[in-house]
C-alpha positions, 0 to 999 in steps of 0.5 A, a space after each residue: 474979692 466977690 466970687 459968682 457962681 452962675 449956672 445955667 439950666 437945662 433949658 438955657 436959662 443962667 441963674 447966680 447960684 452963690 456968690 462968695 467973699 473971700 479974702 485969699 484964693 485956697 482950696 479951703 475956701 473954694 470947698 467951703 463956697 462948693 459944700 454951702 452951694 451942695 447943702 443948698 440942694 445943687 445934687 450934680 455939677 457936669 461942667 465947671 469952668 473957671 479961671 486958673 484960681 488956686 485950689 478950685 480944681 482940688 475942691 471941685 473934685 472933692 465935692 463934685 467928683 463927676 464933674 468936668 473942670 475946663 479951663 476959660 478960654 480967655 484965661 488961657 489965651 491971656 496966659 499964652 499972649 503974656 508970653 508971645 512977643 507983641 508982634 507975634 499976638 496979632 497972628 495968634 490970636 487970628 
């Protein structure tokens, strides 16, 4: 799979930091793909947001120690309705 990694400068401006092609989602890879973006001159990360990907927040924390992790909100609203009974996702999701 292709990961993106995308910023986005103070000034609003977004910018495709890095992209990376990985066969597995592992800390191992996600370090890698954090350490490439860190030797490139990235000196501080205050917010990364990412879907539930294995091993990401581990790596984040070690490469990144300061920066916030959040969860994106659609990843966690697919979770919650995959286990809401149909009926029920129409009221969740107003």
């Amino acid at each position: 799979a292709v990961y993106i990694a995308i910023g986005i400068k103070p000034n609003g401006h977004k910018e495709v930091i890095d992209y990376f092609i990985a066969p597995n989602e592992n800390i191992e890879d996600w370090t890698e793909l954090l350490q490439s973006m860190k030797s490139r001159g990235l000196e501080q990360v205050e917010l990364f947001l990412s879907d539930g990907v294995v091993g990401m927040k581990s790596a984040l924390a070690k490469t990144y120690p300061q920066a916030h992790f959040q969860r994106c909100l659609v990843h966690v609203m697919r979770n919650i309705c995959a286990t809401v009974r149909v009926e029920d996702r129409e009221a969740l999701m107003n």
